[in-house]
C-alpha positions as CSV (number, residue, x, y, z in Angstrom):
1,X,18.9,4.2,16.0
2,X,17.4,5.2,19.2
3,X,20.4,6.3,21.3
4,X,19.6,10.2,20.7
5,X,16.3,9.5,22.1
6,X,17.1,7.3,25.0
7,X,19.8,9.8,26.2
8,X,17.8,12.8,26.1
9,X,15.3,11.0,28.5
10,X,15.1,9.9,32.4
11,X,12.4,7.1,31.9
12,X,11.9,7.3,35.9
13,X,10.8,10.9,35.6
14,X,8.4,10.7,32.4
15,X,5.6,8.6,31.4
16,X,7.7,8.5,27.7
17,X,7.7,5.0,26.6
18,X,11.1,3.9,26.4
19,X,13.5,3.5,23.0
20,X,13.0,-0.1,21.5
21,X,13.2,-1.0,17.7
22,X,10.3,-2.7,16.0
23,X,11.2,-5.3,14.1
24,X,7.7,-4.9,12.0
25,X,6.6,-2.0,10.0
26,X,3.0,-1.2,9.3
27,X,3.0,2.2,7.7
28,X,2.0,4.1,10.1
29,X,1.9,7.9,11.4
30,X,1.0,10.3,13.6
31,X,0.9,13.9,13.8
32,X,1.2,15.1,17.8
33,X,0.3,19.1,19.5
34,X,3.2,19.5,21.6
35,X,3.1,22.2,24.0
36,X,6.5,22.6,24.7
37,X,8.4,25.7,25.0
38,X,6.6,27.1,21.9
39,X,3.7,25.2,20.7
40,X,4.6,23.2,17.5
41,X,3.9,19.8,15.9
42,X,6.0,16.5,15.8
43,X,5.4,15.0,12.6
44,X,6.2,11.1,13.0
45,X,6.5,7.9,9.9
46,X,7.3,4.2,10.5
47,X,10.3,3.5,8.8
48,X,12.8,1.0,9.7
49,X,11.5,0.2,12.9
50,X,11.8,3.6,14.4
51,X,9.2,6.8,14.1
52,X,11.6,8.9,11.7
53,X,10.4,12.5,13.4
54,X,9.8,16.1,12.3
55,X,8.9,19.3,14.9
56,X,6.7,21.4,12.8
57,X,6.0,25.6,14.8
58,X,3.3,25.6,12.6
59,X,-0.3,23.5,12.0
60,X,0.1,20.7,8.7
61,X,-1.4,22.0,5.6
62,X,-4.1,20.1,4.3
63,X,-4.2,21.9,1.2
64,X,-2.0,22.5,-1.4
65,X,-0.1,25.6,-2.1
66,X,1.3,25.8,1.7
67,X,4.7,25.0,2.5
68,X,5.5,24.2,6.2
69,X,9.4,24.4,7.6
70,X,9.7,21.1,9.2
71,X,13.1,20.1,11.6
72,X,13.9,16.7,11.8
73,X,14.4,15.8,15.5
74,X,15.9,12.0,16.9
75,X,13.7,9.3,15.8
76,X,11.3,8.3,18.1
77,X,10.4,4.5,19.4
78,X,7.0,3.1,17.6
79,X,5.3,2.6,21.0
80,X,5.2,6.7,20.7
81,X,2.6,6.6,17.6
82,X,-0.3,6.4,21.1
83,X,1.5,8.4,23.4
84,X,-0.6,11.4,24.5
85,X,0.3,12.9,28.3
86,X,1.9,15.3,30.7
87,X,6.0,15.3,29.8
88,X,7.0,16.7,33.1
89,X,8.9,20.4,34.1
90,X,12.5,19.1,34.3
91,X,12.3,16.8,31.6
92,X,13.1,16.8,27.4
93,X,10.5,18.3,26.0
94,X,8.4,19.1,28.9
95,X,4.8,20.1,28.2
96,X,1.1,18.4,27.6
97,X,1.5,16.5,24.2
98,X,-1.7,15.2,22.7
99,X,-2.8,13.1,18.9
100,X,-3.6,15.5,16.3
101,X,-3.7,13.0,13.6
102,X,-3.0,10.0,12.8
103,X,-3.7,7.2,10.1
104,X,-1.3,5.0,7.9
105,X,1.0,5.9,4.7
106,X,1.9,4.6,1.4
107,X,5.8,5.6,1.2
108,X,6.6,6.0,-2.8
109,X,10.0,7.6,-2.5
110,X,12.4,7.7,0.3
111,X,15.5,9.0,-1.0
112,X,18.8,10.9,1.0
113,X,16.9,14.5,0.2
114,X,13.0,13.8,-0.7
115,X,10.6,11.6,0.8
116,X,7.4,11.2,-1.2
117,X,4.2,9.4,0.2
118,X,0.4,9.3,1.0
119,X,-1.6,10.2,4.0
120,X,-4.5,8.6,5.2
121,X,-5.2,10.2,8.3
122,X,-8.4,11.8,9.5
123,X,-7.6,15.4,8.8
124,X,-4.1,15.0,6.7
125,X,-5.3,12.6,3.5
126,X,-3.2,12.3,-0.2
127,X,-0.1,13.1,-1.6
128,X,2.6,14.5,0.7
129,X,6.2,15.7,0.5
130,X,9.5,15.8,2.8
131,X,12.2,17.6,0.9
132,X,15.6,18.4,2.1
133,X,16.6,21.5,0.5
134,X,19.9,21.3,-1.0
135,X,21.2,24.8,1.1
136,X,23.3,25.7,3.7
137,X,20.6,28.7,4.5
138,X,18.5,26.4,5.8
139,X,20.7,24.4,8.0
140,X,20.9,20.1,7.9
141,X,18.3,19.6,9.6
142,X,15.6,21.9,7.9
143,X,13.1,20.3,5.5
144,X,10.2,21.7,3.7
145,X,6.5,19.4,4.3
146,X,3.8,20.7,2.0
147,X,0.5,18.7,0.5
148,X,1.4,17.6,-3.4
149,X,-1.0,18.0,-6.4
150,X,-2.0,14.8,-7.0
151,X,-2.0,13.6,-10.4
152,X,-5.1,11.9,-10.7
C-alpha cells in the first residue's frame, strides 16, 4: 500500500519518515500547508493502516456551501500525521510543509466513490464529504471535499 510512496522518496536525502503500515487505526487526521511548487494542502485520514491522502490548491472550507477540488495523491505512512519540516530542493515534493490541522474522525461511509465522516479538528469540525465524481472531465483522480449540512 505504500510502494508509490516509498519509490517516489530517497530517505537519505529527506527527513520524510519512511513507508511502514500500522497495524492499528485510531481515526485520525491531519490537514498539512505544503509549500511545494504551488502552495496547496495535503488532506490526510487513517484508514487501513496508511494516511489515505488528498492535495488540495486551495484552503479547507469550514463552512458549508464551498466545494474544494481535492486530488488524491499515494497514501502516506501514519508516522506522517506529525511530520512538519524542510522537504529538501531535489527531492518529491520539496518545500517547507507545516500542521494546519489536525484532530480525529468518525468515518460513516467509505464507499468506491463517496467517503462520508466527521471532523474534529481545531479549525475543521462536523460533517464532511469526499466524493468521486462519476466523470471523465474530471480525471480518476479528482474528488470534490466540501463541509456537509449536518442534520441535527
Amino acid at each position: 500500500m505504500l510502494e508509490k510512496y516509498n519509490e517516489k522518496r530517497k530517505f537519505n536525502r529527506t527527513p520524510e519518515p519512511k513507508g511502514v503500515v500500522s497495524k492499528k487505526s485510531q481515526k485520525r487526521f491531519v490537514v498539512q500547508k505544503h509549500h511545494a511548487r504551488a502552495l496547496h494542502y495535503d488532506f490526510r485520514l487513517e484508514i487501513g493502516g496508511v494516511l489515505k491522502s488528498w492535495a488540495i490548491p486551495k484552503v479547507p472550507p469550514k463552512t458549508t456551501g464551498i466545494r474544494r477540488l481535492a486530488m488524491s495523491v499515494e497514501a502516506h505512512p501514519v508516522s506522517y500525521l506529525n511530520f512538519a519540516g524542510v522537504i529538501p530542493k531535489g527531492n518529491y515534493g520539496a518545500g517547507r510543509v507545516k500542521i494546519w490541522d489536525q484532530g480525529r474522525f468518525e468515518l460513516e461511509k467509505n464507499k468506491h466513490r463517496e467517503i462520508l465522516f466527521n471532523l474534529r479538528g481545531k479549525k475543521l469540525k462536523g460533517d464532511y464529504a469526499l466524493i468521486h465524481p462519476n466523470s471523465e472531465r474530471f480525471g480518476k483522480k479528482a474528488w470534490l471535499f466540501f463541509k456537509r449540512k449536518s442534520e441535527s
